[in-house]
mmCIF file of the C-alpha atoms, coordinates in Angstrom:
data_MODEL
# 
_entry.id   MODEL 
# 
loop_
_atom_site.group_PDB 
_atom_site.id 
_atom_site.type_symbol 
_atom_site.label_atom_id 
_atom_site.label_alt_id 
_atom_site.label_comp_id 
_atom_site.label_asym_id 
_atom_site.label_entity_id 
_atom_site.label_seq_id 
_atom_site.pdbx_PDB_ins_code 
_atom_site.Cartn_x 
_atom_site.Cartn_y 
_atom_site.Cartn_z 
_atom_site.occupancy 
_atom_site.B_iso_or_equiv 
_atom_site.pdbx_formal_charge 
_atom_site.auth_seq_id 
_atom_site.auth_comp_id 
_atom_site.auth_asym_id 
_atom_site.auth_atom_id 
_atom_site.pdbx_PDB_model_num 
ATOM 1   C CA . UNK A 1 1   ? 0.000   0.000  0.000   1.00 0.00 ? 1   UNK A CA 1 
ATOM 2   C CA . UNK A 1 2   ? 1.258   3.449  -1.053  1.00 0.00 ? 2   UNK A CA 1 
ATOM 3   C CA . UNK A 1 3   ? 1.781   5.941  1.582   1.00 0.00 ? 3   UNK A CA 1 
ATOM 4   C CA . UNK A 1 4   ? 0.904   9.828  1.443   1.00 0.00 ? 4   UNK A CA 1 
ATOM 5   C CA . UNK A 1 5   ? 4.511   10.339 1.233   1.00 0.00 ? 5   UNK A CA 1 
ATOM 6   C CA . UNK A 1 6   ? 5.032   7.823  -1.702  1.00 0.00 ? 6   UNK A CA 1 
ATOM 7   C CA . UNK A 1 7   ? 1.759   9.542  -3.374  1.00 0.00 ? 7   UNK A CA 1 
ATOM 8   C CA . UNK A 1 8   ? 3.106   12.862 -3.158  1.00 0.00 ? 8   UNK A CA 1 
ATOM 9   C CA . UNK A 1 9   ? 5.012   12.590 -6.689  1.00 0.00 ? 9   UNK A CA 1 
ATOM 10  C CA . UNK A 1 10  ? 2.354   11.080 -8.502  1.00 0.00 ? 10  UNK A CA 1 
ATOM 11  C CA . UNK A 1 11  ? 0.132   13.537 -7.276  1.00 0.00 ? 11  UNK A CA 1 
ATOM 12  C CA . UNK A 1 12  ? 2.555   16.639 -8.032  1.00 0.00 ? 12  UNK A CA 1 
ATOM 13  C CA . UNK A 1 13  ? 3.469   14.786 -11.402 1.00 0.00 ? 13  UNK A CA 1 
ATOM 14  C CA . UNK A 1 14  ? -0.105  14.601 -12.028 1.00 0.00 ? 14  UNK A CA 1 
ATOM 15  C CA . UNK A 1 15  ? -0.579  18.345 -11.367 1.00 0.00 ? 15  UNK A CA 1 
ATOM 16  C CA . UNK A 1 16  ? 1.391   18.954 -14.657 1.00 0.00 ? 16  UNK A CA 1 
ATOM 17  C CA . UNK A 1 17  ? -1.666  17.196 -16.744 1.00 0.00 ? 17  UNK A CA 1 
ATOM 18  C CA . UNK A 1 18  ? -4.638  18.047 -15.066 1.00 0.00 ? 18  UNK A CA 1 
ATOM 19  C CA . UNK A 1 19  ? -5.074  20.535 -17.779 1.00 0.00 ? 19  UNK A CA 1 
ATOM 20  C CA . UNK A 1 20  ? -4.580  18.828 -20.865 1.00 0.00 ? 20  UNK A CA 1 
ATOM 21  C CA . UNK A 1 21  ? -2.045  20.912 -22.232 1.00 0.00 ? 21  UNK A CA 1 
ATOM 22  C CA . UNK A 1 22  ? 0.531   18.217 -22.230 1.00 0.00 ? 22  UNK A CA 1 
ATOM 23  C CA . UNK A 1 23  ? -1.391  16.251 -24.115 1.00 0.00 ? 23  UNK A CA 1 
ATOM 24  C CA . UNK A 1 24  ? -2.438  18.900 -26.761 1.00 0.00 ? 24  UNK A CA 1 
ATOM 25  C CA . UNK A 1 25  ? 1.539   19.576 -27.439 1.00 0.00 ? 25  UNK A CA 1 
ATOM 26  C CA . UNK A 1 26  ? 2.662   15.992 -27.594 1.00 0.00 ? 26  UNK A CA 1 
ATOM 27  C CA . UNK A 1 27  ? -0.170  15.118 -29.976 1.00 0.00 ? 27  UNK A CA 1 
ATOM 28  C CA . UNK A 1 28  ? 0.956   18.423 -31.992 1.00 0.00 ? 28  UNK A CA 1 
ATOM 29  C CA . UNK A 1 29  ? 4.482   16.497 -32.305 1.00 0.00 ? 29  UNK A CA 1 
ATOM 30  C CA . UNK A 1 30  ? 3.040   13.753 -32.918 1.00 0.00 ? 30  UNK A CA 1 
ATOM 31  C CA . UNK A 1 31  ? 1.361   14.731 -36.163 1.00 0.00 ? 31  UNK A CA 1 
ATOM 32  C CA . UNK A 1 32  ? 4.031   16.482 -36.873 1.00 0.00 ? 32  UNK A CA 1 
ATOM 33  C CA . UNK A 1 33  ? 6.273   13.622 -37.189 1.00 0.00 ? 33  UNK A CA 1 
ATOM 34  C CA . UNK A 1 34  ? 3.618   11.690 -39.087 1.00 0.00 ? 34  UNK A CA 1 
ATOM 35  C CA . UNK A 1 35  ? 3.367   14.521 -41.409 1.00 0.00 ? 35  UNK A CA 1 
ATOM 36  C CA . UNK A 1 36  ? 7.137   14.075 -42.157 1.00 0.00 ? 36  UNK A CA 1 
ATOM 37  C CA . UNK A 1 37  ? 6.774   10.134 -42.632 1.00 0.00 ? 37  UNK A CA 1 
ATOM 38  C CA . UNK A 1 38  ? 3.919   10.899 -45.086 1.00 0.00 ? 38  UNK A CA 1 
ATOM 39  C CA . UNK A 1 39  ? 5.926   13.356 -46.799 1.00 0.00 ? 39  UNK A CA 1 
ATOM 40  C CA . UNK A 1 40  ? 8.293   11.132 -47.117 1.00 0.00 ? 40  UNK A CA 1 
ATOM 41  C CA . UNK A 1 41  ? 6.182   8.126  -48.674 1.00 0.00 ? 41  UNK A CA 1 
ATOM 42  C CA . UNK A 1 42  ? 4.771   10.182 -51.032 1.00 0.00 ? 42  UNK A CA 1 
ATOM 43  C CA . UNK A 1 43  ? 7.544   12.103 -52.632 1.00 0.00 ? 43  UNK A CA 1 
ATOM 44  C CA . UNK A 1 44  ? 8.899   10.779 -55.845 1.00 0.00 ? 44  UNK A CA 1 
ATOM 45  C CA . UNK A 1 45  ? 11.861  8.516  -55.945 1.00 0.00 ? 45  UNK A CA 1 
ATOM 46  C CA . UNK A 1 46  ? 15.238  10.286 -55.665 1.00 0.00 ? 46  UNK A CA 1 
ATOM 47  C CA . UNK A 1 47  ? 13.845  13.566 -54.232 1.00 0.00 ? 47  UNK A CA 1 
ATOM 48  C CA . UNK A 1 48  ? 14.586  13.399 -50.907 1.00 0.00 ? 48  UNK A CA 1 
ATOM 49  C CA . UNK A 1 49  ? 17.996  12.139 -48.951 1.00 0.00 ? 49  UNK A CA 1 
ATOM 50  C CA . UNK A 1 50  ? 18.614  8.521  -48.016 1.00 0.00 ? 50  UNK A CA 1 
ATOM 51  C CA . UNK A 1 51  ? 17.547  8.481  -44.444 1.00 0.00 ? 51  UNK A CA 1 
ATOM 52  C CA . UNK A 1 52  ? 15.708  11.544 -44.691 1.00 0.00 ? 52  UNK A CA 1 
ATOM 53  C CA . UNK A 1 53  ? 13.169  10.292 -41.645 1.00 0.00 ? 53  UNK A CA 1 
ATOM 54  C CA . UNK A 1 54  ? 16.264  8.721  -39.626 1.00 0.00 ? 54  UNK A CA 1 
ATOM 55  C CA . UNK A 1 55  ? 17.710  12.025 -40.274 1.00 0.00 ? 55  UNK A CA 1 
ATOM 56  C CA . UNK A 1 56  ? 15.015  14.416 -39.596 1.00 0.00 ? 56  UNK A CA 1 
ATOM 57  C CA . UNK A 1 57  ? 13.428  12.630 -36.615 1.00 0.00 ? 57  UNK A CA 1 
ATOM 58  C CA . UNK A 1 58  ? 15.869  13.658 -34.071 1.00 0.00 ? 58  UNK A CA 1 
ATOM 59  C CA . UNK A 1 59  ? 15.899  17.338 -35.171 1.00 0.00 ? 59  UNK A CA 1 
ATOM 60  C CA . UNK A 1 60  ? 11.791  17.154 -34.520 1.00 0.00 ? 60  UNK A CA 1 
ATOM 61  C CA . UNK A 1 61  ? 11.985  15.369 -31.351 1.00 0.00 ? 61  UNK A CA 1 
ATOM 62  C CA . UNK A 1 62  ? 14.708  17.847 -29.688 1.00 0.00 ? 62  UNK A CA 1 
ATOM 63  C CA . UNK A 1 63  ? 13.646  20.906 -31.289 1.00 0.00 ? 63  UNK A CA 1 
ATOM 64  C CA . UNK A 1 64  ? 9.938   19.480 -30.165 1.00 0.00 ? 64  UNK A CA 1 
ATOM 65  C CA . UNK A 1 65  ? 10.515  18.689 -26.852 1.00 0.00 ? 65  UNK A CA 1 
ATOM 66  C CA . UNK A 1 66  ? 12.340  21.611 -26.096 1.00 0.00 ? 66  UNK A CA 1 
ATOM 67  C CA . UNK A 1 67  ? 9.954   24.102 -27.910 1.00 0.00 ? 67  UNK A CA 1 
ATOM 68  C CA . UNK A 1 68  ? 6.972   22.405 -26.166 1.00 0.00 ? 68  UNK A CA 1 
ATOM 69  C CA . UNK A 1 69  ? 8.686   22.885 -22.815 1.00 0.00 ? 69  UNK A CA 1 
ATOM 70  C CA . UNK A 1 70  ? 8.838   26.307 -23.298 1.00 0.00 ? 70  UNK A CA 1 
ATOM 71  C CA . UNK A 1 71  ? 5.829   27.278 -24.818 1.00 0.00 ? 71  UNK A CA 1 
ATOM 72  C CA . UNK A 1 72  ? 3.937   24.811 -21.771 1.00 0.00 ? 72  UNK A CA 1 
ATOM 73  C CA . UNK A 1 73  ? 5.508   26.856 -19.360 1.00 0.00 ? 73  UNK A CA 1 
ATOM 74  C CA . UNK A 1 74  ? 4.162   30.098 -21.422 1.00 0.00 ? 74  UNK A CA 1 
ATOM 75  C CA . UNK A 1 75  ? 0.783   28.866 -21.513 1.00 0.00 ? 75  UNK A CA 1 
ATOM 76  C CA . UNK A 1 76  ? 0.474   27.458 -17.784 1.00 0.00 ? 76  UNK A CA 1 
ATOM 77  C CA . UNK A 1 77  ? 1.626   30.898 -16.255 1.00 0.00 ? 77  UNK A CA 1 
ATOM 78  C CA . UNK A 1 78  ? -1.374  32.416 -17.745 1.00 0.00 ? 78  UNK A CA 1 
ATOM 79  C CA . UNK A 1 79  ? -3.798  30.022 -18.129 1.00 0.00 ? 79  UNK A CA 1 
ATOM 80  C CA . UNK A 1 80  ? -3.232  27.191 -14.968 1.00 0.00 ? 80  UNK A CA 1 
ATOM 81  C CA . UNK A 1 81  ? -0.940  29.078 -12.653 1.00 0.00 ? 81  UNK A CA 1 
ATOM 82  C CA . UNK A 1 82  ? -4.024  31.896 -11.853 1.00 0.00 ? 82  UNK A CA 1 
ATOM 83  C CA . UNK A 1 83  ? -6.900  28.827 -11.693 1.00 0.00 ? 83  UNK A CA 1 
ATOM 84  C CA . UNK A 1 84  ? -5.130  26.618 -9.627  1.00 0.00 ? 84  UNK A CA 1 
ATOM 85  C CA . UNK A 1 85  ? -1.735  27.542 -8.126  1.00 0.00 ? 85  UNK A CA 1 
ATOM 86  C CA . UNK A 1 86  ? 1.781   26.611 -8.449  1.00 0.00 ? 86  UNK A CA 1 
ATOM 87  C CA . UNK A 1 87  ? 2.976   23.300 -7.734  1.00 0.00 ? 87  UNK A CA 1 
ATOM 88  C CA . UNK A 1 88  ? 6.599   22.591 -7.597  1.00 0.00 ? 88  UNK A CA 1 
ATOM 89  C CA . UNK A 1 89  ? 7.509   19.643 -9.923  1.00 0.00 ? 89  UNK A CA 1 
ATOM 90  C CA . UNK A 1 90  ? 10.938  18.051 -10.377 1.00 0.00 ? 90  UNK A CA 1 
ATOM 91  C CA . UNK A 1 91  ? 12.203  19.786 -13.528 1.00 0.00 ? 91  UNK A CA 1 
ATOM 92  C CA . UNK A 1 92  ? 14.088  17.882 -16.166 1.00 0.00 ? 92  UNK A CA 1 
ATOM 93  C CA . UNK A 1 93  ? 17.523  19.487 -17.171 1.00 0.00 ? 93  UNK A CA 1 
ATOM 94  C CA . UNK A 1 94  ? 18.013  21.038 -20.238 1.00 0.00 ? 94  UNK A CA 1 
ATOM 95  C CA . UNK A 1 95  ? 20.752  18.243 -20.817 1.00 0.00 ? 95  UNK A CA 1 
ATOM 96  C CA . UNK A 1 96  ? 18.697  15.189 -19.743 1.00 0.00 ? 96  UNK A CA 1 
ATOM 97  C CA . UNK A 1 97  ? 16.034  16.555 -22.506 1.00 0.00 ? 97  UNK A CA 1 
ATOM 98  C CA . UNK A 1 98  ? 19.262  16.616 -25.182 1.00 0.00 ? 98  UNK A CA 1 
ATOM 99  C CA . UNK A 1 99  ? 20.102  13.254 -24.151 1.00 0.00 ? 99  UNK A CA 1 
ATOM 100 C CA . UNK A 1 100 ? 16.832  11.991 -24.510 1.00 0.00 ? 100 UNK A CA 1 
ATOM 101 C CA . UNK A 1 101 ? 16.134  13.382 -27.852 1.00 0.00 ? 101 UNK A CA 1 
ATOM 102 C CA . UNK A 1 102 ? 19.874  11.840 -28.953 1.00 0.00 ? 102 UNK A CA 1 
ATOM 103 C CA . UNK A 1 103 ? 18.986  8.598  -27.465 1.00 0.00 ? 103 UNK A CA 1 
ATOM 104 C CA . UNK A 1 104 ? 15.280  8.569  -29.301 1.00 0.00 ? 104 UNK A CA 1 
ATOM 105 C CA . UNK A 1 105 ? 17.220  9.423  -32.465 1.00 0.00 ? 105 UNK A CA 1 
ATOM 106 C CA . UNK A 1 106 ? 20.070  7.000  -32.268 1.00 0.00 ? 106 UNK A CA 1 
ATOM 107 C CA . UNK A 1 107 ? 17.301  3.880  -31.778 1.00 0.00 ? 107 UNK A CA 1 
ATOM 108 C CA . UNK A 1 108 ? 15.315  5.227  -34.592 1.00 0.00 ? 108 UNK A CA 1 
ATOM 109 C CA . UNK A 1 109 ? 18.442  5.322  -36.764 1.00 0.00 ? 109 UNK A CA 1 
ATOM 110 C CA . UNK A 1 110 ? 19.721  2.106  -35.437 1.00 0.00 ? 110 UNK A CA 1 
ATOM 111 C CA . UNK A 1 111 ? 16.587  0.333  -36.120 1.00 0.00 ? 111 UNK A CA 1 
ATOM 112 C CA . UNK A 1 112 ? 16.125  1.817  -39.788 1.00 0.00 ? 112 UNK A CA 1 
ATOM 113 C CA . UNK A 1 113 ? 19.624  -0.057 -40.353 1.00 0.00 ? 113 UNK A CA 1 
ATOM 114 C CA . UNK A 1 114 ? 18.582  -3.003 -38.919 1.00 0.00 ? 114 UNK A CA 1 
ATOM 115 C CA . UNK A 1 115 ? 15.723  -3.110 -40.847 1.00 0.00 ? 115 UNK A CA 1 
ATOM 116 C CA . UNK A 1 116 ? 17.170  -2.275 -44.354 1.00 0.00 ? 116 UNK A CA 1 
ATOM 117 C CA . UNK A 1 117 ? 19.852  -4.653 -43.610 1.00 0.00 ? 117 UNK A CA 1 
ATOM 118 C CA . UNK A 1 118 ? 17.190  -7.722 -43.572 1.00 0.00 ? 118 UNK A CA 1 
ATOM 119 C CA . UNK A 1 119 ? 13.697  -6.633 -45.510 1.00 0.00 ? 119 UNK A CA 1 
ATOM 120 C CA . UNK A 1 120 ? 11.619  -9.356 -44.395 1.00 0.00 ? 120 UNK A CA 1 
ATOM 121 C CA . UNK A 1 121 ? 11.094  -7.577 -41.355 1.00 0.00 ? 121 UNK A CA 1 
ATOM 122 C CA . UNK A 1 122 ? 10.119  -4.599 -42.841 1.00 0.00 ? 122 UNK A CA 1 
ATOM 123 C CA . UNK A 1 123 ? 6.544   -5.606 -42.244 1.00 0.00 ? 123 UNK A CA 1 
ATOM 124 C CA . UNK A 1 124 ? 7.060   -5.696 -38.659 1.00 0.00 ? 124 UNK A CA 1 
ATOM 125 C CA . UNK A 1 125 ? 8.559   -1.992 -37.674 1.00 0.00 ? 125 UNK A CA 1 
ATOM 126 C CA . UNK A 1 126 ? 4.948   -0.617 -37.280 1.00 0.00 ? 126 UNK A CA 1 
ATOM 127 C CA . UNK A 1 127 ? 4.280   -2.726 -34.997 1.00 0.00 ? 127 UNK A CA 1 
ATOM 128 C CA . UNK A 1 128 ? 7.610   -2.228 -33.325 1.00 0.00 ? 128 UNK A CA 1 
ATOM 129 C CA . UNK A 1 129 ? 6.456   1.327  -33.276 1.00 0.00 ? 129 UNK A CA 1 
ATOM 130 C CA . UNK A 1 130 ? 3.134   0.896  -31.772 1.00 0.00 ? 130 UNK A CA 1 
ATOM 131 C CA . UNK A 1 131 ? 4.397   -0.732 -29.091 1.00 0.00 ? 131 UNK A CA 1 
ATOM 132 C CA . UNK A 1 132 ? 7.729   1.227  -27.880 1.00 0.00 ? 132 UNK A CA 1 
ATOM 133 C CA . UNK A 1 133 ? 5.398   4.311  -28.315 1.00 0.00 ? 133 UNK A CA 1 
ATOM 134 C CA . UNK A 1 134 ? 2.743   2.695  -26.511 1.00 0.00 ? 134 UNK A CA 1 
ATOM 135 C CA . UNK A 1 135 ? 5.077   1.083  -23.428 1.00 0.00 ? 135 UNK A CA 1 
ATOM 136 C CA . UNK A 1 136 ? 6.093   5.302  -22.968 1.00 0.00 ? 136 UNK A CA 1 
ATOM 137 C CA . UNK A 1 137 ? 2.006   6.306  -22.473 1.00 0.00 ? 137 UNK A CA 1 
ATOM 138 C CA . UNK A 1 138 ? 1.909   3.114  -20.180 1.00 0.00 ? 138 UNK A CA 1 
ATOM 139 C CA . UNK A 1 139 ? 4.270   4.258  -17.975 1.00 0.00 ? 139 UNK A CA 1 
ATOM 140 C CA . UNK A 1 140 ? 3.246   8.264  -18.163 1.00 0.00 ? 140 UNK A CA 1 
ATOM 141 C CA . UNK A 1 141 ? -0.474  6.380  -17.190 1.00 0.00 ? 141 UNK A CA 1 
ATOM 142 C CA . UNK A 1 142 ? 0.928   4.493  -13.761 1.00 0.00 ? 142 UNK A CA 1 
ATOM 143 C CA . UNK A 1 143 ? 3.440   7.519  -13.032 1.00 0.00 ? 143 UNK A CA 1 
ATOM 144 C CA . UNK A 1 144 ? 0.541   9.789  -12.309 1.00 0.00 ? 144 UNK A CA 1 
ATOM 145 C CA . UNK A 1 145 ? -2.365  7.569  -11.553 1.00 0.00 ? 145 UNK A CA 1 
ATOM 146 C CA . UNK A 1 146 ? -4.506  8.987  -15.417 1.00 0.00 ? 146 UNK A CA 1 
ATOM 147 C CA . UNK A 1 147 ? -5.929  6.061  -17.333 1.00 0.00 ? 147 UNK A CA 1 
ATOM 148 C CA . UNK A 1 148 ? -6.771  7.933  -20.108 1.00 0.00 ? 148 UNK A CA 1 
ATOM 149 C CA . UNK A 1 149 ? -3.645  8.108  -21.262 1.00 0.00 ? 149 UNK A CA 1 
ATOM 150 C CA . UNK A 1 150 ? -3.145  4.471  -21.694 1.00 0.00 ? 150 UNK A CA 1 
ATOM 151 C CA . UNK A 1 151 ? -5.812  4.471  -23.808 1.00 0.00 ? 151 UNK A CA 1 
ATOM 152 C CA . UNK A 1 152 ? -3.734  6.965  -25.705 1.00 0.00 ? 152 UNK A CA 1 
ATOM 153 C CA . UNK A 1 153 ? -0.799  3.941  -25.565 1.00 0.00 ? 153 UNK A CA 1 
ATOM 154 C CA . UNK A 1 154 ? -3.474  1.392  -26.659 1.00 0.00 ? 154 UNK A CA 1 
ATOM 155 C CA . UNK A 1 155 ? -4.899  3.238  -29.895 1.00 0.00 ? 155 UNK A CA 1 
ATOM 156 C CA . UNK A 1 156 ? -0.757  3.653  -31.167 1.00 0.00 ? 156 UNK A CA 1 
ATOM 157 C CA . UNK A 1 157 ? -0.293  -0.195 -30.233 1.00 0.00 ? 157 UNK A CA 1 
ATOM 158 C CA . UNK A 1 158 ? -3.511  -0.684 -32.574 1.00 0.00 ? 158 UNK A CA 1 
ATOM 159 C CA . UNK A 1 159 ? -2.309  1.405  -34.990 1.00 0.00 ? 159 UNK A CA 1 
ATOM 160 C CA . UNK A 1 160 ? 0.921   -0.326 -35.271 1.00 0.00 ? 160 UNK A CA 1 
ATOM 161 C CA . UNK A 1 161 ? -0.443  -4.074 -35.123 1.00 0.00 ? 161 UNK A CA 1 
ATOM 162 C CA . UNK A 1 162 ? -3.094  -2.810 -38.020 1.00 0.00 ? 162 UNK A CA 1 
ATOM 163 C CA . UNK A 1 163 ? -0.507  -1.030 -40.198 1.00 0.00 ? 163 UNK A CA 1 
ATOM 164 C CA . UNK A 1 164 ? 2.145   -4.246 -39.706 1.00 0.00 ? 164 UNK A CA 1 
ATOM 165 C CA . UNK A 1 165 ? -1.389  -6.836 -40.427 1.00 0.00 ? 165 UNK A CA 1 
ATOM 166 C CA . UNK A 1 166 ? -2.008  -4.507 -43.789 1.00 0.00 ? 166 UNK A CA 1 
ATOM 167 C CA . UNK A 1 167 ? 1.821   -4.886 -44.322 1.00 0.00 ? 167 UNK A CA 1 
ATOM 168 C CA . UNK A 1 168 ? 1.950   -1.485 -45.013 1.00 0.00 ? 168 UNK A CA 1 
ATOM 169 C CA . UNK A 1 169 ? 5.266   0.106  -46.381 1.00 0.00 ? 169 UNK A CA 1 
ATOM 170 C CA . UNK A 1 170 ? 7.376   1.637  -43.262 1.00 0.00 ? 170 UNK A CA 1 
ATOM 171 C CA . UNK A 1 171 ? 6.664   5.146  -43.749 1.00 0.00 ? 171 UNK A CA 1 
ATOM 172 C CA . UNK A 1 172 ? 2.817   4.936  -43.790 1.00 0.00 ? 172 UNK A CA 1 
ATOM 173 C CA . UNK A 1 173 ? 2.957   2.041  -41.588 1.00 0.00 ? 173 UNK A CA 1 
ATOM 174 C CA . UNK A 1 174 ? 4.784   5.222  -39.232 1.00 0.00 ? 174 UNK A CA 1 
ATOM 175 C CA . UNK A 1 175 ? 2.620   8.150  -40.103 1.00 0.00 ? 175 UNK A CA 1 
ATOM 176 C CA . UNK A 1 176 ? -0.438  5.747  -39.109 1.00 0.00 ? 176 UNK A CA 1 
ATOM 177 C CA . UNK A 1 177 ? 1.442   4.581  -35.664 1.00 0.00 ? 177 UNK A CA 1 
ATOM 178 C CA . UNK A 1 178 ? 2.179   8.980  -34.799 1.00 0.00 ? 178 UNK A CA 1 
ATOM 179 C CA . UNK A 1 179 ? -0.841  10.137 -36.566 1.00 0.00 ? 179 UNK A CA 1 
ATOM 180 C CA . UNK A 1 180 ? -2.904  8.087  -34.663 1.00 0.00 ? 180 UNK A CA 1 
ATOM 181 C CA . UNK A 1 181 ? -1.189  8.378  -31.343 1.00 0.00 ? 181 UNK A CA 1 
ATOM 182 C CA . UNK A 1 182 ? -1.233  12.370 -32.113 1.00 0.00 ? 182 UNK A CA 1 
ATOM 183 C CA . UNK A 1 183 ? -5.111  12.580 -32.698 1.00 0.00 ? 183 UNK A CA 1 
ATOM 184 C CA . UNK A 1 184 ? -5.389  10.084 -29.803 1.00 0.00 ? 184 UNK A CA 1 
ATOM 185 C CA . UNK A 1 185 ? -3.734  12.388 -27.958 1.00 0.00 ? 185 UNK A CA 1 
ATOM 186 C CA . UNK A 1 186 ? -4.970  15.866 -28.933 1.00 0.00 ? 186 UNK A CA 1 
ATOM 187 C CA . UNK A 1 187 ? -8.666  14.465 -28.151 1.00 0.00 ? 187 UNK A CA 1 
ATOM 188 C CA . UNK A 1 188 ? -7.605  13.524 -24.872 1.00 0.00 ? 188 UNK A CA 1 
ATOM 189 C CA . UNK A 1 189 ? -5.985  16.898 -24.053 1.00 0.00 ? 189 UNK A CA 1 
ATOM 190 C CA . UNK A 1 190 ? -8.868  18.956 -25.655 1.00 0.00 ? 190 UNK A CA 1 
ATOM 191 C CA . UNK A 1 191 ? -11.795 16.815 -23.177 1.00 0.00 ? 191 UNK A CA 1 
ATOM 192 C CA . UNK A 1 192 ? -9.412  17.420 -20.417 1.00 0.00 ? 192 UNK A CA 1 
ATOM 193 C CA . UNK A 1 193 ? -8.388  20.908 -20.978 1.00 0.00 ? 193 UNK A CA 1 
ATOM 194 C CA . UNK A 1 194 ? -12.396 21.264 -21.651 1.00 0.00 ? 194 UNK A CA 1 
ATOM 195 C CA . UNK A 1 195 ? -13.152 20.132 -18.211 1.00 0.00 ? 195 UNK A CA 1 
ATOM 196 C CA . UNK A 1 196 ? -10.662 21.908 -16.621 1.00 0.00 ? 196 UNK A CA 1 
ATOM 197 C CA . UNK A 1 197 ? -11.855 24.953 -18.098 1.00 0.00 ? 197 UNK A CA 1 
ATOM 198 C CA . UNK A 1 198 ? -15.423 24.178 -16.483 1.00 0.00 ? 198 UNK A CA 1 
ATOM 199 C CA . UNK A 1 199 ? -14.377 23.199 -13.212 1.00 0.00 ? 199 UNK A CA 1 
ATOM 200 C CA . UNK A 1 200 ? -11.574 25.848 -12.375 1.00 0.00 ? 200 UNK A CA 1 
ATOM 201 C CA . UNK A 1 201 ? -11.523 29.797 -12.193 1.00 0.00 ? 201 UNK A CA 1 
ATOM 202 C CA . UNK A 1 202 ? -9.276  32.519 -12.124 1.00 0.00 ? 202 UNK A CA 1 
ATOM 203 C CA . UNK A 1 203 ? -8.996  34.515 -8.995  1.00 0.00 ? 203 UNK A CA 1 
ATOM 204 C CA . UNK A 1 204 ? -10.830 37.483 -9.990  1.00 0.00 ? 204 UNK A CA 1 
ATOM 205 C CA . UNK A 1 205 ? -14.153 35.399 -11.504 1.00 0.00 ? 205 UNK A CA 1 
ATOM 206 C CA . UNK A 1 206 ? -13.850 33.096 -7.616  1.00 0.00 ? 206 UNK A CA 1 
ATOM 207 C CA . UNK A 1 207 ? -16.921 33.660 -5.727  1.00 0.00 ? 207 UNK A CA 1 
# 
């Protein structure tokens, strides 16, 4: 059984989403980086880089993250902060975010090699997709106690299995995986943020 004091992250970590706004960036990103994958399937042959998603993926989850960081904090000063307070989260360094974006990169990269390197498994990296992205909203889902966001994790696992089962080629088998998690997720953070809205006031509307 958890104690108060072993709740108290969860519940501060929680804090950060009660609003939605998370949720409406990350699925932002996400369709972002579907929106490169498609671009990518459907330009013609030669007119783009080798690699260009391997390549390009990296650069839009680090410039992402660290945009979205940002432009979260801009937002929750004026919009969360005045409704509902300040709560003092553990904040991520500037280089753990780097590393993290390298790291996301590196596996992407690594497993585009793999995968050219033995094409019968081509037909599997959506699903491979699906599920790493879906293991990350699994554990955001337990880390702050919001099942709604592992429903978020189990429409980009169904996404993946789908596009893999359709044997999809591996750029619109990964713009259905993000695209899917994105919308997911932007419907999830515009209900929330919806409710919050409903539910909270600023100080000068309080009765």
């Amino acid at each position: 059984m958890e104690t108060q004091i072993d709740q108290a992250p969860r519940r501060t970590a929680g804090y950060w989403y009660a609003d939605g706004l998370v949720e409406l960036g990350t699925g932002l990103l996400l369709v972002l980086m579907a929106a490169m994958f498609t671009l990518e399937a459907l330009a013609p042959a030669g007119s783009l880089p080798a690699g260009f998603s391997a390549l390009w993926l990296p650069l839009i989850l680090l410039g992402g993250m660290l945009l979205l960081s940002l432009v979260l904090r801009a937002v929750k000063r004026r919009l969360t902060f005045p409704r509902t307070g300040y709560v003092a989260y553990e904040r991520t360094r500037p280089a753990r975010k780097v590393l993290a974006g390298l790291i996301g990169g590196l596996v992407s990269l690594s497993l585009a090699l793999l995968l050219a390197s033995r094409p019968g498994w081509l037909s599997a990296l959506p699903a491979v997709q699906g599920g790493v992205v879906a293991l990350v909203w699994f554990f955001l889902s337990y880390r702050i106690g919001a099942w709604r966001l592992a429903l978020v994790g189990l429409a980009s696992l169904a996404a993946g299995l789908a596009a893999s089962l359709a044997a999809l080629p591996p750029s619109i088998g990964a713009a259905a995986v993000f695209g899917t998690t994105g919308l997911a997720s932007l419907v999830s953070g515009a209900l929330v943020l919806a409710h919050y809205l409903r539910t909270t006031s600023p100080p000068a509307e309080a009765v």
